[in-house]
C-alpha positions as CSV (number, residue, x, y, z in Angstrom):
1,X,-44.9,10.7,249.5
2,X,-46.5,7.5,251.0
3,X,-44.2,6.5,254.0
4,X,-41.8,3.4,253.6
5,X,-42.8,0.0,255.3
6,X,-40.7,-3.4,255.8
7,X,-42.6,-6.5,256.2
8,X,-42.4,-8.9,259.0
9,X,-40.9,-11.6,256.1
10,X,-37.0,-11.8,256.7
11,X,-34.8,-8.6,257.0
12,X,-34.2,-7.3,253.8
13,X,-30.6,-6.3,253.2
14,X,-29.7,-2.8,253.5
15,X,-28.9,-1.6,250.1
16,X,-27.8,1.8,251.8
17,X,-28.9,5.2,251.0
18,X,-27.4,8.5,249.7
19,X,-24.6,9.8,251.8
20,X,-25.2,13.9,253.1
21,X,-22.0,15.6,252.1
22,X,-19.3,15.1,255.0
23,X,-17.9,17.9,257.7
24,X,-15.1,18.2,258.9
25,X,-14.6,15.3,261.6
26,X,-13.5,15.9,265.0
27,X,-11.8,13.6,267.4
28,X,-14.4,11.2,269.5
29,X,-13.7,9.3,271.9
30,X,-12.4,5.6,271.2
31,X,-14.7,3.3,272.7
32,X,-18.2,5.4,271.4
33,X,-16.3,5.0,268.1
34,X,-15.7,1.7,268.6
35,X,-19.0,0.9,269.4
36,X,-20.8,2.8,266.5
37,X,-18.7,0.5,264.4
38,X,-20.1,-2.1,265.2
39,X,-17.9,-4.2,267.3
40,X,-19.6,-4.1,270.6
41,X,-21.7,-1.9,273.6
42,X,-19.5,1.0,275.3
43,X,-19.3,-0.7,278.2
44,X,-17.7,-4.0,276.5
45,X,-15.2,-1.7,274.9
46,X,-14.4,-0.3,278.2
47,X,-13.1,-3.7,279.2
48,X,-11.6,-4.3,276.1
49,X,-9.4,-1.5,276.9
50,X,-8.7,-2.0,280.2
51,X,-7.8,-5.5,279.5
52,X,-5.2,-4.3,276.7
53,X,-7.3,-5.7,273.5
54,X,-7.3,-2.4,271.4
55,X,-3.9,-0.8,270.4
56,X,-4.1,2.7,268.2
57,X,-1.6,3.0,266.4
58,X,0.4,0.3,266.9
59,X,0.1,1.5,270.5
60,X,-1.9,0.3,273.8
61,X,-5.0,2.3,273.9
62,X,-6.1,4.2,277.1
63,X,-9.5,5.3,278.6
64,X,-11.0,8.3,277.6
65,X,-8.4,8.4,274.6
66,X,-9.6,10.1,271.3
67,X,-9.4,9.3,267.9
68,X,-9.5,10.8,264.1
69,X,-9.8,9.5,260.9
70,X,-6.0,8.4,259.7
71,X,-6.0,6.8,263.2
72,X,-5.1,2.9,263.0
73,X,-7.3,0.8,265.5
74,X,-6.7,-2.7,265.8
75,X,-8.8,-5.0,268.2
76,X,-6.9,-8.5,268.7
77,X,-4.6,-7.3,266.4
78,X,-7.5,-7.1,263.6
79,X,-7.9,-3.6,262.3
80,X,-11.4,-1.8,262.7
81,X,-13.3,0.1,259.8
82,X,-13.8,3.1,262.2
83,X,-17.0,5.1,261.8
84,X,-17.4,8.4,263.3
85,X,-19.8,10.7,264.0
86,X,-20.5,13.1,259.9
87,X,-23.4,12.4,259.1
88,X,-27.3,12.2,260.2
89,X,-27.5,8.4,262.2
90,X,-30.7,6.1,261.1
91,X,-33.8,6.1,263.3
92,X,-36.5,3.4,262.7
93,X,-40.1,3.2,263.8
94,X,-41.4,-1.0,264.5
95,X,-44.5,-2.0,265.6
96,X,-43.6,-4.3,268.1
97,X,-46.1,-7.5,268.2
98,X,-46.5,-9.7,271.0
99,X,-43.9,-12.5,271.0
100,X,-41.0,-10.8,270.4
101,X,-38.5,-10.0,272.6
102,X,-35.7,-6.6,272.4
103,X,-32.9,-8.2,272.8
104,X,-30.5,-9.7,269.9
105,X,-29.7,-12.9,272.0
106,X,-32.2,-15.3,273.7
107,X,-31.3,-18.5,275.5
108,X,-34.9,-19.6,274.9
109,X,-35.1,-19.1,271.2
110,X,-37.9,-16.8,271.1
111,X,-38.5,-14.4,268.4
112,X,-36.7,-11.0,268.2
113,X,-37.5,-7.8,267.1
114,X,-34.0,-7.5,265.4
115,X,-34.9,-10.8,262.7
116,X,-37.1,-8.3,261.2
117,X,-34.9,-4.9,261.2
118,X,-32.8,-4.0,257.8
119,X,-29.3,-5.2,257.9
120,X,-26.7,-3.0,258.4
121,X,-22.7,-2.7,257.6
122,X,-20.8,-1.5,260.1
123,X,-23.1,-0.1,262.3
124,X,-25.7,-2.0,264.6
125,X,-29.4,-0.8,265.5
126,X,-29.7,0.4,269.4
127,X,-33.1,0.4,270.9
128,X,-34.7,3.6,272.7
129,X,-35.9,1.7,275.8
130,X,-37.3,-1.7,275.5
131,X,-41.2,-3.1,275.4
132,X,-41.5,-6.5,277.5
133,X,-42.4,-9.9,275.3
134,X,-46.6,-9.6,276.1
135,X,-46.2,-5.5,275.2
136,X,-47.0,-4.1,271.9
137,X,-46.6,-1.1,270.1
138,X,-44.1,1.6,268.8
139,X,-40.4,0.7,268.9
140,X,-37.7,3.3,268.6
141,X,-34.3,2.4,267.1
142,X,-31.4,4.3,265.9
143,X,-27.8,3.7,264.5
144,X,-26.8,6.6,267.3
145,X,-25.9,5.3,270.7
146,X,-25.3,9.2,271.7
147,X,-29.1,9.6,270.5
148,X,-30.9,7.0,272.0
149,X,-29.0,7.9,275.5
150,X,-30.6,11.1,275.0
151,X,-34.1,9.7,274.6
152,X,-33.4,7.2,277.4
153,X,-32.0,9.8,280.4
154,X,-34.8,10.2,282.6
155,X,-33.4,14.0,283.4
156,X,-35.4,14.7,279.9
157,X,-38.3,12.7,281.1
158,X,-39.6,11.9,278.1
159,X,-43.7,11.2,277.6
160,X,-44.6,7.3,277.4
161,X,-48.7,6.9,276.2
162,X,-49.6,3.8,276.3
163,X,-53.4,2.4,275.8
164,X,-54.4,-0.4,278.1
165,X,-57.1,-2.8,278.2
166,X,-57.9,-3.9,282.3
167,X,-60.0,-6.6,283.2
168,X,-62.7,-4.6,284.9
169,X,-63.4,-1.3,285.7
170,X,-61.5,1.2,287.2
171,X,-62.9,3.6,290.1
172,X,-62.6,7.1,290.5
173,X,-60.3,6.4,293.9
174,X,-58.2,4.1,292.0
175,X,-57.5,6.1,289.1
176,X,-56.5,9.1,291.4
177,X,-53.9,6.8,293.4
178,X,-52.6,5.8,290.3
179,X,-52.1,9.3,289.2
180,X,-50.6,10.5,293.1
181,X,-48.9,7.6,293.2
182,X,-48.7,3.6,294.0
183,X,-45.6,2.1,296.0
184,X,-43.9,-0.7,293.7
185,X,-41.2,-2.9,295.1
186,X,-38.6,-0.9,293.4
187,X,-40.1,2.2,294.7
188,X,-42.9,4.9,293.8
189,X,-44.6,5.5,290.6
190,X,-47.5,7.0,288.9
191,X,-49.1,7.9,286.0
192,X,-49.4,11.4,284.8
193,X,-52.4,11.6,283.5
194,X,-54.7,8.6,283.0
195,X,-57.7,8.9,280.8
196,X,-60.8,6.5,279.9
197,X,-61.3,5.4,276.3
198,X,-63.7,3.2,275.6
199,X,-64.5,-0.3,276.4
200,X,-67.7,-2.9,277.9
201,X,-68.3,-5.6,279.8
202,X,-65.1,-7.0,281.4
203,X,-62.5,-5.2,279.3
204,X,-62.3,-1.2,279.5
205,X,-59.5,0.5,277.8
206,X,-57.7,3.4,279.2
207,X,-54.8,6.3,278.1
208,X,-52.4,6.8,280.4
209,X,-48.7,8.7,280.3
210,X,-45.8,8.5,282.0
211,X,-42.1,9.2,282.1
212,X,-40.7,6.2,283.3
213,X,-39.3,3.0,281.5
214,X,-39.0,0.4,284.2
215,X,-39.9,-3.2,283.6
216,X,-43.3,-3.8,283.5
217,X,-44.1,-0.8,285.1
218,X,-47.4,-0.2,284.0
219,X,-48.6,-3.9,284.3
220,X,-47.2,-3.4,287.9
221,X,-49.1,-0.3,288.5
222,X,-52.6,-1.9,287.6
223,X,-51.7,-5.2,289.8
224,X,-51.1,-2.4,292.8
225,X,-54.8,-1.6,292.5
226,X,-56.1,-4.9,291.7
227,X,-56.9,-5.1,288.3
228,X,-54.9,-7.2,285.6
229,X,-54.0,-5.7,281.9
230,X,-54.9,-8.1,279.2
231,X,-53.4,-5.8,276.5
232,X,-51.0,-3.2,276.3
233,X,-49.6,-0.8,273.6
234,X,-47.2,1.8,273.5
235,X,-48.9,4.3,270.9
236,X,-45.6,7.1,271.6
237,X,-42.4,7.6,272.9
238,X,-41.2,11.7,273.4
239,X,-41.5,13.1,269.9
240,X,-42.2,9.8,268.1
241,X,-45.8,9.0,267.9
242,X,-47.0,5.6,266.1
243,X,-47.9,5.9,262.4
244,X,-51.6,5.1,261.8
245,X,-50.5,2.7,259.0
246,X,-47.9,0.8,260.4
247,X,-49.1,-2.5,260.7
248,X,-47.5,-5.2,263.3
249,X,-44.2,-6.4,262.8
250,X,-43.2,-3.6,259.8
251,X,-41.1,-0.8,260.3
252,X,-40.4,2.6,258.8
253,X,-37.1,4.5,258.5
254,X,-37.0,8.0,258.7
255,X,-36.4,10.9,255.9
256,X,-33.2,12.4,256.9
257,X,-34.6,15.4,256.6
258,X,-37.5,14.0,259.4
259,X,-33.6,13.3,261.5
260,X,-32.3,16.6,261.0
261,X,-36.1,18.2,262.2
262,X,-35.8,15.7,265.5
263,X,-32.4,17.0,266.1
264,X,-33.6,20.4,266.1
265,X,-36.4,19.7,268.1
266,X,-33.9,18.2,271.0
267,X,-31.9,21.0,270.7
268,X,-29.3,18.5,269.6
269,X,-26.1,19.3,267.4
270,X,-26.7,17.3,264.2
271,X,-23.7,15.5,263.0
272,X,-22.5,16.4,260.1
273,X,-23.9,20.3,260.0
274,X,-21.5,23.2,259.3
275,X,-19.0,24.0,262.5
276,X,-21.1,26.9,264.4
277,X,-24.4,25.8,263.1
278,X,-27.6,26.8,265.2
279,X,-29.0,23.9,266.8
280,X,-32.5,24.6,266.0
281,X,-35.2,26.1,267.6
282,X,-37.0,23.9,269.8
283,X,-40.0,23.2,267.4
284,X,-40.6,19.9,265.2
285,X,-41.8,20.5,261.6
286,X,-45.5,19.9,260.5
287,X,-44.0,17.3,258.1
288,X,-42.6,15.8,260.5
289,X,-45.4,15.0,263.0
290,X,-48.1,13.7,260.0
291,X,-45.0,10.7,259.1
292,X,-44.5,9.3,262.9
293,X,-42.7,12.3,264.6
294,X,-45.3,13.9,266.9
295,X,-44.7,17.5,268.8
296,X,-42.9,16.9,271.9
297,X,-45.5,18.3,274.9
């Protein structure tokens, strides 16, 4: 089965898929629940709490307060379509061009990755890290904001390989600094491992990983040592490694069975298994890694 693409033309609209049969549904907490619907980040339903905005059941809601289906919540007296947690969430692979920023909202009016994304109802796509406007590369989103915390949480320290393109030509010193480590004005970082691939003349290419996510960190990491990156792509993030036929600025969802192999792989409990389910064994199916989901190292 060839993988599925969206163009870079305008988001198409989300024509849904097949539902996976439905467990049982236990109480979640009410601002994750909130958020997964749609209506705003945790932290802004935090304050919306606090502040008195959300009632359940005709009732003020409190912090940390749990929900279930049946629940009524209302937010400014409007009621919410709640959506919890039964089924597999939506994970989406973009190649990000340059130009485009990861954010939904920019006072300039630059472009943004989330023109291009399929529409949802009721739920909102959440980016696995971000990829600053000159970077390119693989994008991670998902309709889980537990999920992409997951991938985010530097205790996992999940891989970032990136190719970049220097103007000039690194040393042997430099590249072992860069691998023990180069002080950045927000504190240490290095690489670990970083590899030549290729390149003449004024422009050499290099592969380099590392578990960090902070802006512009590798860009910074190359200024440390004197050398300037003229292009730089993210080719994988943990488990998700960029297909070799996604083409700038298209996207491609993943099989739910390709999202119940990545929960496994986590060691993740997959919404909307059987109570008392095994979580998997650690190991990501071959399927899996030849359509975009690569074996975590």
């Amino acid at each position: 089965m060839r993988p599925r693409q969206t163009s870079s033309r305008p988001r198409p609209p989300d024509r849904g898929r097949r539902a996976a049969p439905a467990a049982p549904v236990a109480p979640e907490r009410l601002q994750k629940v909130l958020a997964r619907s749609g209506i705003g980040s945790r932290r802004d339903m935090d304050a919306w709490i606090a502040a008195g905005r959300v009632l359940v059941n005709d009732q003020p809601a409190e912090l940390g307060q749990r929900v279930a289906p049946g629940d009524r919540v209302k937010v400014d007296g409007r009621l919410v379509n709640l959506r919890f947690e039964d089924r597999l969430p939506r994970v989406l692979l973009y190649h990000k061009p340059a130009g485009e920023i990861v954010s939904a909202d920019d006072p300039g009016g630059r472009a943004s990755v989330f023109e291009k994304l399929p529409r949802l109802r009721g739920a909102r796509w959440v980016s696995v890290g971000r990829l600053d406007y000159n970077t390119e590369g693989l994008l991670v989103l998902t309709t889980s904001g537990d999920l992409a915390a997951h991938l985010m949480h530097p205790r996992y320290g999940f891989e970032r390989e990136y190719a970049i393109r220097v103007q000039g030509e690194l040393t042997p010193a430099a590249m072992r600094q860069l691998v023990t480590g180069v002080e950045l004005e927000d504190g240490p970082a290095r690489f670990d491992s970083l590899v030549e691939a290729g390149g003449e003349g004024r422009n050499r290419w290099y592969k380099a990983i590392l578990r960090e996510g902070r802006y512009r960190e590798v860009r910074r990491m190359l200024e440390a040592v004197g050398l300037s990156v003229s292009r730089l792509l993210r080719t994988r993030y943990g488990p998700f490694a960029m297909p070799r036929t996604l083409k700038r600025g298209m996207s491609r969802e993943l099989e739910p069975a390709e999202v119940a192999a990545l929960f496994a792989t986590l060691g993740l409990e997959r919404p909307g298994a059987p109570a008392g389910a095994p979580h998997g064994s650690g190991r990501s199916s071959p399927a899996a890694g030849r359509r975009g989901v690569a074996r975590r190292r």
